[in-house]
mmCIF file of the N, C-alpha and C atoms, coordinates in Angstrom:
data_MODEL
# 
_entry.id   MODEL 
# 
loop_
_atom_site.group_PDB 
_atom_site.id 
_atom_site.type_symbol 
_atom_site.label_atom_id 
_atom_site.label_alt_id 
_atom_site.label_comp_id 
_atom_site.label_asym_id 
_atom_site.label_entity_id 
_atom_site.label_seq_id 
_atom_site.pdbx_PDB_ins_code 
_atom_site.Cartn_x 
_atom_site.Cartn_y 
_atom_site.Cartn_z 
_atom_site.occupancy 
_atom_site.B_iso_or_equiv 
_atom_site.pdbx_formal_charge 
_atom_site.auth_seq_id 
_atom_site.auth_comp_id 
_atom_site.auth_asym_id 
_atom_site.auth_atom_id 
_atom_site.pdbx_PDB_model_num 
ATOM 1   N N  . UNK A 1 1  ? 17.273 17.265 32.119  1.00 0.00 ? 1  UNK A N  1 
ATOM 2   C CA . UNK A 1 1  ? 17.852 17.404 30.799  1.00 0.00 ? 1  UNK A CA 1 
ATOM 3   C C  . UNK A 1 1  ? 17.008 18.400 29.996  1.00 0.00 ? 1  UNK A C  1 
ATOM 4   N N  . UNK A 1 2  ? 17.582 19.200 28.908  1.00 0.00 ? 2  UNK A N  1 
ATOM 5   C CA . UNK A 1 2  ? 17.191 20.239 29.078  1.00 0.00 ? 2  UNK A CA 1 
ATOM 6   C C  . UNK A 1 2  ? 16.896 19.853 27.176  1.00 0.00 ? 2  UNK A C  1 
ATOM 7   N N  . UNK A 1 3  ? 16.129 20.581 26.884  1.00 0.00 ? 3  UNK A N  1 
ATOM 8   C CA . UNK A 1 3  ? 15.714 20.175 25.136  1.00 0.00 ? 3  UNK A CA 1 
ATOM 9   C C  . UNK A 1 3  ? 16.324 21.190 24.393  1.00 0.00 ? 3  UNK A C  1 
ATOM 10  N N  . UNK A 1 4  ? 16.512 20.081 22.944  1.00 0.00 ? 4  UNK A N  1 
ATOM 11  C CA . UNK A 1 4  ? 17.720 20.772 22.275  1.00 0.00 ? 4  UNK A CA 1 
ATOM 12  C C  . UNK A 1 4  ? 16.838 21.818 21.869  1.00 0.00 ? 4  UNK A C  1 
ATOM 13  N N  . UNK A 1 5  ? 17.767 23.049 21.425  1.00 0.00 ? 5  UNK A N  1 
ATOM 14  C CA . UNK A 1 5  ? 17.249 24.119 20.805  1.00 0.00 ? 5  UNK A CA 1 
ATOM 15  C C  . UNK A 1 5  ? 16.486 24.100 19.182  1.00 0.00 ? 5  UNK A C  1 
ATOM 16  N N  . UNK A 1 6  ? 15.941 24.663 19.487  1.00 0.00 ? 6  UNK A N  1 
ATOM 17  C CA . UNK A 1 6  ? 14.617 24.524 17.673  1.00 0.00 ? 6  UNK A CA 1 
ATOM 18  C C  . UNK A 1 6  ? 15.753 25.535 17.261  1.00 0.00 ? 6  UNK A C  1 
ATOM 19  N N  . UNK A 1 7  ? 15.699 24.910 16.169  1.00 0.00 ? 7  UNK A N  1 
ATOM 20  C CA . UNK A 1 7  ? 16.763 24.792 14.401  1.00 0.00 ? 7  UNK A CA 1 
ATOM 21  C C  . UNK A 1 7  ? 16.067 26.167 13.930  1.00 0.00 ? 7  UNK A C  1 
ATOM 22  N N  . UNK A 1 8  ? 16.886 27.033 12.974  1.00 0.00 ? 8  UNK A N  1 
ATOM 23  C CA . UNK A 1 8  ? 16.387 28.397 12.361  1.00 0.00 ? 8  UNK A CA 1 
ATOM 24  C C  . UNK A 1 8  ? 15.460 28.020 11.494  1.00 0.00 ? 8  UNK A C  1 
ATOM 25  N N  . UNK A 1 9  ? 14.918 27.051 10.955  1.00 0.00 ? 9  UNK A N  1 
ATOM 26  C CA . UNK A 1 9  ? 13.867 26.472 10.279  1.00 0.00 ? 9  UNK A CA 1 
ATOM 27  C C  . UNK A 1 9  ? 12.369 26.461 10.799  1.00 0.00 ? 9  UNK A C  1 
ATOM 28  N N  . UNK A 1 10 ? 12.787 25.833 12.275  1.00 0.00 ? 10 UNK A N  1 
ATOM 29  C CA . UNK A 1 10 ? 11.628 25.717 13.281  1.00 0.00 ? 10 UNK A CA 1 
ATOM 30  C C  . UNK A 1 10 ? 10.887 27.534 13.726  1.00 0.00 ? 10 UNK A C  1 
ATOM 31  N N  . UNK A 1 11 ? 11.864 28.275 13.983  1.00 0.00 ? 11 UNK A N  1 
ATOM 32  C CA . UNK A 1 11 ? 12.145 29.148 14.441  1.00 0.00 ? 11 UNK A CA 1 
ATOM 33  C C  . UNK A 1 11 ? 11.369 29.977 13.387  1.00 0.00 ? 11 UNK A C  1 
ATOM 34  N N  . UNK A 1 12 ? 11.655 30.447 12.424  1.00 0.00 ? 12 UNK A N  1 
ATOM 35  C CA . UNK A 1 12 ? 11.371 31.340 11.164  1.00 0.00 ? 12 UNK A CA 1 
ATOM 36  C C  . UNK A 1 12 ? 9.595  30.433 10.889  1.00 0.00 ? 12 UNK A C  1 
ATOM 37  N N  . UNK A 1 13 ? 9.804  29.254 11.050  1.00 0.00 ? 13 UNK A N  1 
ATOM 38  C CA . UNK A 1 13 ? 8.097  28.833 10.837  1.00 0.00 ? 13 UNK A CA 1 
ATOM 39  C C  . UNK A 1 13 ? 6.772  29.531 11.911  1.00 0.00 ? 13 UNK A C  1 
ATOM 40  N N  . UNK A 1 14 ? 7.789  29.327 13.406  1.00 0.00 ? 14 UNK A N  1 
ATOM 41  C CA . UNK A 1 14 ? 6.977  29.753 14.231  1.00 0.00 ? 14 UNK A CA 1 
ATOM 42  C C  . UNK A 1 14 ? 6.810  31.011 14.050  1.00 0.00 ? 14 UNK A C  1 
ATOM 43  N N  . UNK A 1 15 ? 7.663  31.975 13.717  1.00 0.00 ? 15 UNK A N  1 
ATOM 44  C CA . UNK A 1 15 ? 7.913  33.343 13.425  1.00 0.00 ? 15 UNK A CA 1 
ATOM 45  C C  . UNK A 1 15 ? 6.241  33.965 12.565  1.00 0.00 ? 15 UNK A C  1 
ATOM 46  N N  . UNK A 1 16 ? 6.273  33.079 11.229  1.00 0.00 ? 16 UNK A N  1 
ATOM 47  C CA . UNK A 1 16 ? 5.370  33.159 10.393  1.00 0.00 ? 16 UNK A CA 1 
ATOM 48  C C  . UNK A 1 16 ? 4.197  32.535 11.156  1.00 0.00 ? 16 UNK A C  1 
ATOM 49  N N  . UNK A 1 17 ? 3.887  32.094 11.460  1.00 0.00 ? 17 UNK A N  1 
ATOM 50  C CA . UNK A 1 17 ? 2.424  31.552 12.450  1.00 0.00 ? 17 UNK A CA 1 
ATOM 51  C C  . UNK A 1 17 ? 1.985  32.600 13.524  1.00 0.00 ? 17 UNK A C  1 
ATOM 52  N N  . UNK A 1 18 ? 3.037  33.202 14.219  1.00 0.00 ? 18 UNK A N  1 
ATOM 53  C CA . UNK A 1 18 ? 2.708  34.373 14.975  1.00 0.00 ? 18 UNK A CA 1 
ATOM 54  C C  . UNK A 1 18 ? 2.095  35.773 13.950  1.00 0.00 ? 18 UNK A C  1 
ATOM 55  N N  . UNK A 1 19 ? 2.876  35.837 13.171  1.00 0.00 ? 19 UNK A N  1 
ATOM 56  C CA . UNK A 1 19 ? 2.735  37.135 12.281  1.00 0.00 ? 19 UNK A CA 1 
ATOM 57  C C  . UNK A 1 19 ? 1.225  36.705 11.550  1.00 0.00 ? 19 UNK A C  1 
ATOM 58  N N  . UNK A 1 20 ? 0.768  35.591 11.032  1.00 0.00 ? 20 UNK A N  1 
ATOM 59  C CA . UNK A 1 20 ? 0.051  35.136 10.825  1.00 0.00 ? 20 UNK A CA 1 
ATOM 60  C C  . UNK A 1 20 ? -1.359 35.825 11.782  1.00 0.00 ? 20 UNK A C  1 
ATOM 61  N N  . UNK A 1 21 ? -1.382 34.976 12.749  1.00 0.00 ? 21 UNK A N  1 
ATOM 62  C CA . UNK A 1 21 ? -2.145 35.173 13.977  1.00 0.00 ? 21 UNK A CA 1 
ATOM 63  C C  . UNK A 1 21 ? -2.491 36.447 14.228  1.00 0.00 ? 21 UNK A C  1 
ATOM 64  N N  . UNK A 1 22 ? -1.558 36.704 14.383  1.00 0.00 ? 22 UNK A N  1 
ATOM 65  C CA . UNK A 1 22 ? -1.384 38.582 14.645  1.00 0.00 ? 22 UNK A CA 1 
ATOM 66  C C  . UNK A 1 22 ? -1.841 39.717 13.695  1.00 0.00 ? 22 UNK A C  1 
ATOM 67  N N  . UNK A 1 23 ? -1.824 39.093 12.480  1.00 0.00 ? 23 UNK A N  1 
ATOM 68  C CA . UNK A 1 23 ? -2.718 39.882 11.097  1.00 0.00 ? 23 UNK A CA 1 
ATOM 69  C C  . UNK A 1 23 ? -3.969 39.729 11.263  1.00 0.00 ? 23 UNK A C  1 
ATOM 70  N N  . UNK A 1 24 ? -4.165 38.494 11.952  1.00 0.00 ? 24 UNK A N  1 
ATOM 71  C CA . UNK A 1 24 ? -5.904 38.042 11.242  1.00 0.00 ? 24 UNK A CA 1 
ATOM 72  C C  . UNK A 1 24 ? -6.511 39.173 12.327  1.00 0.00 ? 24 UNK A C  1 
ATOM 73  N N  . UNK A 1 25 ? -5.799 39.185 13.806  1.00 0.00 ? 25 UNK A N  1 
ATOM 74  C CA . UNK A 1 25 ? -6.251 40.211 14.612  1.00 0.00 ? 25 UNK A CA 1 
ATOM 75  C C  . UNK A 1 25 ? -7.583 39.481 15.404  1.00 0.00 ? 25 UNK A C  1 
ATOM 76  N N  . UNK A 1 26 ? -7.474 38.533 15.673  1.00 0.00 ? 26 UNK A N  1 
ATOM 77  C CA . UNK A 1 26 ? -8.606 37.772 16.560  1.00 0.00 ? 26 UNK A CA 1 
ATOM 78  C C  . UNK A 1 26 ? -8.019 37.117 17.500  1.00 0.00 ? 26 UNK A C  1 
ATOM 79  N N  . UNK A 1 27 ? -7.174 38.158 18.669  1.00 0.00 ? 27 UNK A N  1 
ATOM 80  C CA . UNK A 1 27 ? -6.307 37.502 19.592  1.00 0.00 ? 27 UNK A CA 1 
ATOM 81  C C  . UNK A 1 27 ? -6.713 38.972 20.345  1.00 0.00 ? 27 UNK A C  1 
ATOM 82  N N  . UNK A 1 28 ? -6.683 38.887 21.661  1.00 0.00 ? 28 UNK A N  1 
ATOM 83  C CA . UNK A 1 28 ? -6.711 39.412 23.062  1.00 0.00 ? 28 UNK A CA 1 
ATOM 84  C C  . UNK A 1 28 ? -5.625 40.554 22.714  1.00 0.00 ? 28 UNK A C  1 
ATOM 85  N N  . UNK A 1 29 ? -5.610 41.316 23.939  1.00 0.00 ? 29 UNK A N  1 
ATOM 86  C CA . UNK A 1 29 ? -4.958 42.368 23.739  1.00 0.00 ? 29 UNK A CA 1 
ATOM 87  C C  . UNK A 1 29 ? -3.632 42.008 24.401  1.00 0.00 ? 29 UNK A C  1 
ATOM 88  N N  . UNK A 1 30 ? -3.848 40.735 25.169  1.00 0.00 ? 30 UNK A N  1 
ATOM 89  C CA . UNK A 1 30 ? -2.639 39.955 26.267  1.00 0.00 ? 30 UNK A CA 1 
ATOM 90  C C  . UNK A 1 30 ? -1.974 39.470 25.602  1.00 0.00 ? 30 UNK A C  1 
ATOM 91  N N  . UNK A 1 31 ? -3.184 38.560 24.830  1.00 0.00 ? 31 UNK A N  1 
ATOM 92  C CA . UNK A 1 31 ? -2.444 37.309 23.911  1.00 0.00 ? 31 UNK A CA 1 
ATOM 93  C C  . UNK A 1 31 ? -1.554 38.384 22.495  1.00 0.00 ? 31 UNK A C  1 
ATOM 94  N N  . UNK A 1 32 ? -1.976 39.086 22.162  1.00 0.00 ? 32 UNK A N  1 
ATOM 95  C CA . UNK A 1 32 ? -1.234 39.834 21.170  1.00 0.00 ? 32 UNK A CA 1 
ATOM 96  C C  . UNK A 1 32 ? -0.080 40.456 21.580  1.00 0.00 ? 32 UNK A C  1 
ATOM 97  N N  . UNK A 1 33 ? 0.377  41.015 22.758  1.00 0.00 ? 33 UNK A N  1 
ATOM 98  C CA . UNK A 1 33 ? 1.554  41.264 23.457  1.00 0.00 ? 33 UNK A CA 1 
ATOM 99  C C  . UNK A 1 33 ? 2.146  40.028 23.653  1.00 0.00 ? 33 UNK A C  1 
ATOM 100 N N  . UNK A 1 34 ? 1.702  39.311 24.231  1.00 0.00 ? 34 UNK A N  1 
ATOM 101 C CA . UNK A 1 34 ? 2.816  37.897 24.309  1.00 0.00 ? 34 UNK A CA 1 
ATOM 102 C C  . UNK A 1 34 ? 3.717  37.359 22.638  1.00 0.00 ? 34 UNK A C  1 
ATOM 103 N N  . UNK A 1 35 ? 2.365  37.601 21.932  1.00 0.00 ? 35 UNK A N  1 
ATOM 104 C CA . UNK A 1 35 ? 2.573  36.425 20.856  1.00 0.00 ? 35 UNK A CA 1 
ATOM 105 C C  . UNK A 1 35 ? 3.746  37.854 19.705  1.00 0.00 ? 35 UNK A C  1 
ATOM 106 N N  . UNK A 1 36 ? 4.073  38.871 20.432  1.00 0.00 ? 36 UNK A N  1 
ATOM 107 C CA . UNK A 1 36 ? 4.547  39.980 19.511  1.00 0.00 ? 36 UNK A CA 1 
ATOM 108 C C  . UNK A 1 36 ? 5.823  39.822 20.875  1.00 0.00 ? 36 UNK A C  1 
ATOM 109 N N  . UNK A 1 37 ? 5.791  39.807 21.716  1.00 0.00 ? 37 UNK A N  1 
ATOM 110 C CA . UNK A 1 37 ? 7.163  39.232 21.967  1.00 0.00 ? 37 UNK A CA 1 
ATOM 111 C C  . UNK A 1 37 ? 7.871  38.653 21.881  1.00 0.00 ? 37 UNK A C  1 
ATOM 112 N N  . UNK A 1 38 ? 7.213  37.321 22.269  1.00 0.00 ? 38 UNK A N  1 
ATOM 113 C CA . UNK A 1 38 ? 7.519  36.096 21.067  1.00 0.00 ? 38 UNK A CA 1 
ATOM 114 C C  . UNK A 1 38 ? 8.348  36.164 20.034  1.00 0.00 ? 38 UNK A C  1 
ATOM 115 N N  . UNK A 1 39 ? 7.501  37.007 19.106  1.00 0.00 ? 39 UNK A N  1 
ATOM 116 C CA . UNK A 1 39 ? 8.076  37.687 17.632  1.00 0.00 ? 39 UNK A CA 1 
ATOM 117 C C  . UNK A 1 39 ? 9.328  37.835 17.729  1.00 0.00 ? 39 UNK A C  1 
ATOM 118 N N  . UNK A 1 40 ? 9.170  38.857 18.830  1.00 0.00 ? 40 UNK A N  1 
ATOM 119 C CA . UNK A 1 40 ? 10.659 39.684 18.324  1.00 0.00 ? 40 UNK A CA 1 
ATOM 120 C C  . UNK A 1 40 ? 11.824 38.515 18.953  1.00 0.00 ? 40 UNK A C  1 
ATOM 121 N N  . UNK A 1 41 ? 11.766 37.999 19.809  1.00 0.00 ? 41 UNK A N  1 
ATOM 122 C CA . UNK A 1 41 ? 12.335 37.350 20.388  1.00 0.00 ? 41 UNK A CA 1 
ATOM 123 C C  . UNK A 1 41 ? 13.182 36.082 18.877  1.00 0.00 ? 41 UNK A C  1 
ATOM 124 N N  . UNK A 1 42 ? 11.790 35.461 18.263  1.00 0.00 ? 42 UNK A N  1 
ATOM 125 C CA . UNK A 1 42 ? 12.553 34.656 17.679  1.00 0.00 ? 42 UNK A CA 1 
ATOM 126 C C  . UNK A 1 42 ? 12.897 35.187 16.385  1.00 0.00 ? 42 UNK A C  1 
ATOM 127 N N  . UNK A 1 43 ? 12.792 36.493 15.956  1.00 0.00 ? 43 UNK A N  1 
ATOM 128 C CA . UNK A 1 43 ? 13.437 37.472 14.504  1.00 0.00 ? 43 UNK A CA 1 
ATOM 129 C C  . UNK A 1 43 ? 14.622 37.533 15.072  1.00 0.00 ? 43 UNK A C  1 
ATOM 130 N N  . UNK A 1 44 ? 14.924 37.955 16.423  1.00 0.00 ? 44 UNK A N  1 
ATOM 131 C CA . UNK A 1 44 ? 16.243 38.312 16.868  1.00 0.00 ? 44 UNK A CA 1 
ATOM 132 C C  . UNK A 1 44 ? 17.449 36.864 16.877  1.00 0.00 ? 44 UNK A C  1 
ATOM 133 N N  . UNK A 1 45 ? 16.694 35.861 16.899  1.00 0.00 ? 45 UNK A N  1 
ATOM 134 C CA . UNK A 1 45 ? 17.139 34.715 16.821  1.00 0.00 ? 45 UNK A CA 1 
ATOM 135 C C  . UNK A 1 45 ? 17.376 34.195 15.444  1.00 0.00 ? 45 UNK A C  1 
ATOM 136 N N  . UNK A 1 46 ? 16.478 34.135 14.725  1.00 0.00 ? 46 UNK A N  1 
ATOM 137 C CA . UNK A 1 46 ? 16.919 33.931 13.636  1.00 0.00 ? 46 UNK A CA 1 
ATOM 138 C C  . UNK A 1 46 ? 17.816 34.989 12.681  1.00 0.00 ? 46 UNK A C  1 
ATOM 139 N N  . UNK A 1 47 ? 17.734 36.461 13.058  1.00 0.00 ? 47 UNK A N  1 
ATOM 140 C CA . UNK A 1 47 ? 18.873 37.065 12.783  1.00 0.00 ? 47 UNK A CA 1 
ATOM 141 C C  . UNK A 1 47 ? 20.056 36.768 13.018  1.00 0.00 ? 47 UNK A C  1 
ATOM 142 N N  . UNK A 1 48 ? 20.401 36.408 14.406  1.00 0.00 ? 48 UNK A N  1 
ATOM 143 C CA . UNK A 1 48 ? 21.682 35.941 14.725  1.00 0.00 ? 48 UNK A CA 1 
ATOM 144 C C  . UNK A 1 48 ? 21.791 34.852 14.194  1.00 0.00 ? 48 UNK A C  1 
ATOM 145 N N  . UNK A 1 49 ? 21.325 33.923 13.893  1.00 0.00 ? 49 UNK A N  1 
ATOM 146 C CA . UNK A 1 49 ? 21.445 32.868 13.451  1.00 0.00 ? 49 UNK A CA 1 
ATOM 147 C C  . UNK A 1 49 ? 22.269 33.255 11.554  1.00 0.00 ? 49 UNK A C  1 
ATOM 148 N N  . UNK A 1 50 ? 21.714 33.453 10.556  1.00 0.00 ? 50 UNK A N  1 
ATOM 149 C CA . UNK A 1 50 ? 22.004 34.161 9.499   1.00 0.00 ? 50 UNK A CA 1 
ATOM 150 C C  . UNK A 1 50 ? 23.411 34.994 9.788   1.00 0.00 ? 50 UNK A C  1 
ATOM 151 N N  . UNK A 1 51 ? 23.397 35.398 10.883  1.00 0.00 ? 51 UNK A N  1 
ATOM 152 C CA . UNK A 1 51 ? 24.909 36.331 10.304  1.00 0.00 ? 51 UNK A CA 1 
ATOM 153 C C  . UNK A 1 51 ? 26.409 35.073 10.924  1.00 0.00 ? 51 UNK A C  1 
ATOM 154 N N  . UNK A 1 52 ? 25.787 34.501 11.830  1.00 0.00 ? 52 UNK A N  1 
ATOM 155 C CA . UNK A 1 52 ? 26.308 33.502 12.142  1.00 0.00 ? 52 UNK A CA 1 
ATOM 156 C C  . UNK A 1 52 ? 26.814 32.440 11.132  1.00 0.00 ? 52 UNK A C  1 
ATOM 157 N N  . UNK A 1 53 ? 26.013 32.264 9.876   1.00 0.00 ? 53 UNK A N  1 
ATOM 158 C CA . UNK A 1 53 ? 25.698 31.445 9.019   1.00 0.00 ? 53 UNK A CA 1 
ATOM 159 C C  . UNK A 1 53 ? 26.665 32.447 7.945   1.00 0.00 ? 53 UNK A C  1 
ATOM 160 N N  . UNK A 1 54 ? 26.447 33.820 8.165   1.00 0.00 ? 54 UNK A N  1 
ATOM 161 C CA . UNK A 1 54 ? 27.371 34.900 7.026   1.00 0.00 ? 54 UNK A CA 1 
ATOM 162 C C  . UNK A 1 54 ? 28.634 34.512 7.220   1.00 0.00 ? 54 UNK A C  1 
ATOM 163 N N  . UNK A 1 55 ? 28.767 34.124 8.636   1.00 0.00 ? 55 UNK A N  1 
ATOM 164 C CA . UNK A 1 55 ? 30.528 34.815 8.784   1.00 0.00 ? 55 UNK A CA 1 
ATOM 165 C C  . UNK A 1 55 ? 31.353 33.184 8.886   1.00 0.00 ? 55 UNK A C  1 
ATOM 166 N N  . UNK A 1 56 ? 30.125 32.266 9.048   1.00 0.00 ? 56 UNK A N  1 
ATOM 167 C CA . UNK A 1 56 ? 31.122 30.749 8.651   1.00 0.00 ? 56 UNK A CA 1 
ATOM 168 C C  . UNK A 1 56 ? 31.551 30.580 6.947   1.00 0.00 ? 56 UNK A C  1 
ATOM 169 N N  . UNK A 1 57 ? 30.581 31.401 5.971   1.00 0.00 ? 57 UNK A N  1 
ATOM 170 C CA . UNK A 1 57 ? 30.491 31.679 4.312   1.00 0.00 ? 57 UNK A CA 1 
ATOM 171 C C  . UNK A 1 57 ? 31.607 32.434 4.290   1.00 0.00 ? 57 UNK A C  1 
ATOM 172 N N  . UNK A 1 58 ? 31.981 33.427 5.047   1.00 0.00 ? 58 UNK A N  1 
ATOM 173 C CA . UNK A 1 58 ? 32.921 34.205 4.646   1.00 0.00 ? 58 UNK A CA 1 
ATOM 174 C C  . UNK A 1 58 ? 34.348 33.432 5.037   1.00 0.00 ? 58 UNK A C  1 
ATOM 175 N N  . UNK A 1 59 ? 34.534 32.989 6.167   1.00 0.00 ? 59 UNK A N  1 
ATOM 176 C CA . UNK A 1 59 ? 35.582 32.042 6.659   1.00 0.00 ? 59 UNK A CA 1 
ATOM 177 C C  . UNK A 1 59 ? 36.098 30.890 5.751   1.00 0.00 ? 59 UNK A C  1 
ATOM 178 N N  . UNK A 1 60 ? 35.048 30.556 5.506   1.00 0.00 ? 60 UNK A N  1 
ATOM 179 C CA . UNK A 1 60 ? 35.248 29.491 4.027   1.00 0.00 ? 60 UNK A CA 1 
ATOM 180 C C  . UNK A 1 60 ? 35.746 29.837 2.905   1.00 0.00 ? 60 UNK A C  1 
ATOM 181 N N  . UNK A 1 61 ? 35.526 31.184 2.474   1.00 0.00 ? 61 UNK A N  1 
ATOM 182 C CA . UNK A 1 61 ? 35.795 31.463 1.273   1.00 0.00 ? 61 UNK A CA 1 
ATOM 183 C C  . UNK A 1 61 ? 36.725 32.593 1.006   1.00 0.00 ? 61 UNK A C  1 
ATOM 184 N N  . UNK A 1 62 ? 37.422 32.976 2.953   1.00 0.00 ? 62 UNK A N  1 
ATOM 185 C CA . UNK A 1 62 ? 38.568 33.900 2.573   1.00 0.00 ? 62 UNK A CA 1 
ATOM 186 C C  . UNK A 1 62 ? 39.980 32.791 2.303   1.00 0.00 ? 62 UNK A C  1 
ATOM 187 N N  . UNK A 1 63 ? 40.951 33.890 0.990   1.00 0.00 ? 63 UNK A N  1 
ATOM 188 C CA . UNK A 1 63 ? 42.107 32.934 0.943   1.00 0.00 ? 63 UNK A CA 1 
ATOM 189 C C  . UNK A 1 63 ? 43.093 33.123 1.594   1.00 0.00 ? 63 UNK A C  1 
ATOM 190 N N  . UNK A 1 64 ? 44.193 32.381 1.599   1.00 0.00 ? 64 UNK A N  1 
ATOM 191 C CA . UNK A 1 64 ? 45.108 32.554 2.796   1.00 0.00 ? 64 UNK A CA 1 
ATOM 192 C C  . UNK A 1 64 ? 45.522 33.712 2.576   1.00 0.00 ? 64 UNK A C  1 
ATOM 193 N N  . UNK A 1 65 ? 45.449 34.595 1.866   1.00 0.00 ? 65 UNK A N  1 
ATOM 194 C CA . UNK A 1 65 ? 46.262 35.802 1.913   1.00 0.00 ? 65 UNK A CA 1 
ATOM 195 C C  . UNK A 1 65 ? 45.583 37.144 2.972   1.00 0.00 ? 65 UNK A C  1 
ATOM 196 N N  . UNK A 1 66 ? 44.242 36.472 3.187   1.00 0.00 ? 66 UNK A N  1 
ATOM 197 C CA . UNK A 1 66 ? 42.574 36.809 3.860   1.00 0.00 ? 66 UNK A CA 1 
ATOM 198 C C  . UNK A 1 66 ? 41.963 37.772 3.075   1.00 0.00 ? 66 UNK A C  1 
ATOM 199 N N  . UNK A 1 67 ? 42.101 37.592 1.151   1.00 0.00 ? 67 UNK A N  1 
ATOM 200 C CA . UNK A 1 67 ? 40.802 38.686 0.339   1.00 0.00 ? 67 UNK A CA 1 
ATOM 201 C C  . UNK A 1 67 ? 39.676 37.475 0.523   1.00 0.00 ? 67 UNK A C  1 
ATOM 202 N N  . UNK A 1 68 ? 38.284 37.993 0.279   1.00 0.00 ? 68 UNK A N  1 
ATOM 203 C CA . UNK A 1 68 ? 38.011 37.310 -0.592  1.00 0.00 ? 68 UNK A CA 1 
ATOM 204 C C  . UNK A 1 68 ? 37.458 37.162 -1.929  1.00 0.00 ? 68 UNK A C  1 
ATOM 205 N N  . UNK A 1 69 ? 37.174 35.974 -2.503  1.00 0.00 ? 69 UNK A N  1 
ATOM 206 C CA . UNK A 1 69 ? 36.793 35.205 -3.834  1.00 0.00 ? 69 UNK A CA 1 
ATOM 207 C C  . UNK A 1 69 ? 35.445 35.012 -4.117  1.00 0.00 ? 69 UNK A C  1 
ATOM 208 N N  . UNK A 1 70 ? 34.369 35.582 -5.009  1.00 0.00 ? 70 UNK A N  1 
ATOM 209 C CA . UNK A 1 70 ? 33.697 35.593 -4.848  1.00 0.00 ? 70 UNK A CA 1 
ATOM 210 C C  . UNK A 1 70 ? 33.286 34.332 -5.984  1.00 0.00 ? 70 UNK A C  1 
ATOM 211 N N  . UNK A 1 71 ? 32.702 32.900 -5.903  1.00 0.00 ? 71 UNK A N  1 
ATOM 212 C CA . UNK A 1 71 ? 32.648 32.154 -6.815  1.00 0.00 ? 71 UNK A CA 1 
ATOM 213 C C  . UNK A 1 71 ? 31.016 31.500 -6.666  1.00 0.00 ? 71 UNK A C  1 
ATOM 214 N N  . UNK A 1 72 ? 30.299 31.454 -8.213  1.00 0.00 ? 72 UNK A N  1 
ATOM 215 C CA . UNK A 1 72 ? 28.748 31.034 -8.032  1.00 0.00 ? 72 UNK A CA 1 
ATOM 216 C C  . UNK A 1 72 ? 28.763 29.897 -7.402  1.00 0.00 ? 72 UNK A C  1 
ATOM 217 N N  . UNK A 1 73 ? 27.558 29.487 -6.733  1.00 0.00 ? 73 UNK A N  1 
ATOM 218 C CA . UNK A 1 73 ? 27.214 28.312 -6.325  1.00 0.00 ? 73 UNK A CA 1 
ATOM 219 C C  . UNK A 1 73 ? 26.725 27.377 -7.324  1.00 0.00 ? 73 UNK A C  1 
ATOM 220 N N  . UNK A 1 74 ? 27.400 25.871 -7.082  1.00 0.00 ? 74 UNK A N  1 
ATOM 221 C CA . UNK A 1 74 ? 26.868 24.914 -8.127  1.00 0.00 ? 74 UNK A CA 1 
ATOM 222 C C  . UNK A 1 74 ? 25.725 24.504 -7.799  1.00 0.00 ? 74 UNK A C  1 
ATOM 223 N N  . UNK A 1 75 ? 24.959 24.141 -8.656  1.00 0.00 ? 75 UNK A N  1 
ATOM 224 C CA . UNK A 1 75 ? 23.904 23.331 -8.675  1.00 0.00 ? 75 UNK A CA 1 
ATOM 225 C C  . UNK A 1 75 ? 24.472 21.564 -8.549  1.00 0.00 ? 75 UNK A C  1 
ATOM 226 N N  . UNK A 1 76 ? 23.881 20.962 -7.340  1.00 0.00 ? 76 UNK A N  1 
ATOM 227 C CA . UNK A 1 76 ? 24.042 19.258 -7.466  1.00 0.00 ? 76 UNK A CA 1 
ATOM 228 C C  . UNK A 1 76 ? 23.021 18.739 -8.522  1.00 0.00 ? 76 UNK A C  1 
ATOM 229 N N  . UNK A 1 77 ? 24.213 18.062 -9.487  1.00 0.00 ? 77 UNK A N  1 
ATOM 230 C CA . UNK A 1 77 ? 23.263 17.933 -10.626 1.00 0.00 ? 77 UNK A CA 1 
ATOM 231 C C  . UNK A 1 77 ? 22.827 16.325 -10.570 1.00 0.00 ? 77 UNK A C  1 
# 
């Protein structure tokens, strides 16, 4: 059984811990290639993730005629 996939939350944290790491610059020249693949790997993920997230916003909020409506978000008060 195979483990569920880490959430764009998880993802964008680890993102920042690498970039992190990778600034301070006290990582190998190996470990800095891995941990910058890594990178890109989960930017590319959490990109897709976001437009994924764009185009369910847009689906929602085209009207049947298919313009759309552009209306503010409420605050839960």
């Amino acid at each position: 059984m195979s483990s569920p996939k880490p959430g764009f939350e998880d993802q964008l944290k680890e993102l920042e811990q690498i970039v992190t790491r990778l600034e301070q610059g006290d990582v190998s020249l190996e470990e800095s290639l891995t941990l910058f693949e890594r990178g890109v790997r989960l930017a590319r993920a959490c990109q897709t993730a976001l437009q994924e997230a764009e185009q369910k916003v847009q689906i929602l909020t085209r009207s049947e005629d298919g313009s759309f409506h552009c209306q503010p978000l409420q605050a839960d008060d």
